[in-house]
C-alpha positions in Angstrom: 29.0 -26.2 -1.3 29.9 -29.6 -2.8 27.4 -32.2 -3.1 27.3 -34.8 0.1 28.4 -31.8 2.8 26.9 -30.5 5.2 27.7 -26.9 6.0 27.5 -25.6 9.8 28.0 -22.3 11.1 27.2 -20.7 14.3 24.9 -17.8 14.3 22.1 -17.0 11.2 23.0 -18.4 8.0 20.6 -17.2 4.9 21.3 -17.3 1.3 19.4 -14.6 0.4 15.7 -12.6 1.0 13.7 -9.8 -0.1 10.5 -8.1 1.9 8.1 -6.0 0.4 4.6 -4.6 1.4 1.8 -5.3 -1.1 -1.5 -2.9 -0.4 -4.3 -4.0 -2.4 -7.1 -1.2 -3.0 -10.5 -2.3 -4.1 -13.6 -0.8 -4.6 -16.6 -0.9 -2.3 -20.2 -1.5 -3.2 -23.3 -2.7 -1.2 -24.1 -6.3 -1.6 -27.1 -6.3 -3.6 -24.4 -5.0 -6.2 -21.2 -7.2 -6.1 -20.3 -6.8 -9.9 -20.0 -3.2 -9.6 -17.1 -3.7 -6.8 -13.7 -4.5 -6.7 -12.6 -6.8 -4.1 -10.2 -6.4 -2.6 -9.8 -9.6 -0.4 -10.4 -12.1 -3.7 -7.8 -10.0 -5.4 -5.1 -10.3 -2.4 -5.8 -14.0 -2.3 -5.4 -14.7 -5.7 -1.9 -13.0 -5.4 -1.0 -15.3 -2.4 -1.7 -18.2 -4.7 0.3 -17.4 -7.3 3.5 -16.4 -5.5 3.3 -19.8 -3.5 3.1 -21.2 -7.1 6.7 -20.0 -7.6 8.2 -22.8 -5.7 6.6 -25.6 -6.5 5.9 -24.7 -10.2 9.6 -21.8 -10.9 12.2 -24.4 -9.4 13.5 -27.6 -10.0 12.9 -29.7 -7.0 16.7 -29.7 -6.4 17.0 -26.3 -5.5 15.6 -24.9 -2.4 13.2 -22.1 -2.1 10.5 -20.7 0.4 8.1 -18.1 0.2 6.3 -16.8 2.9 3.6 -14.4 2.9 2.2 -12.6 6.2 4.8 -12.4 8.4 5.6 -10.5 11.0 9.3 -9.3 12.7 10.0 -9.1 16.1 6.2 -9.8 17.1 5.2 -12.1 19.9 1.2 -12.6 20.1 -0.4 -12.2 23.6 -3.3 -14.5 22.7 -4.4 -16.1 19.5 -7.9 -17.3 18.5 
C-alpha cells in the first residue's frame, strides 16, 4: 500500500497470524522447600514478558505488530470478577 492511503475493505482484513498452545510443566514441592521446585507460573510469566518484548524491542516503530497472549475464540464470559 503506498505511503498516504488508506486501504478499506468490507469484511476481515488481516495481514497475517499464527496461534500456538504453550504448556508449561513445573515441578512441585512444599513450601518450606521452594529451591527444590520448578515453577511453573514464574516460568510462564517470564515467557509472556519476553514475547511482548518482540514488538517494542524486534520492530522498527514504522511497522505494525501485536502480540497477544491469552486469548480466547468464540468465548463470551457470563460473569467476570
Amino acid at each position: 500500500m503506498e505511503a498516504g492511503k488508506v486501504f478499506y475493505r468490507q469484511g476481515f482484513v488481516q495481514t497475517g497470524r499464527v496461534y500456538f498452545k504453550l504448556v508449561v510443566k513445573g515441578k512441585g514441592r512444599h513450601g518450606s522447600s521452594p529451591h527444590m521446585a520448578n515453577d511453573a507460573i514464574v516460568a510462564g510469566t517470564h515467557f509472556v514478558t519476553t514475547a511482548q518484548t518482540i514488538v517494542s524491542r524486534r520492530l522498527s516503530p514504522f511497522e505494525t505488530g501485536v502480540v497477544t497472549i491469552g486469548s480466547r475464540d468464540n468465548l463470551m464470559s457470563l460473569k467476570i470478577k
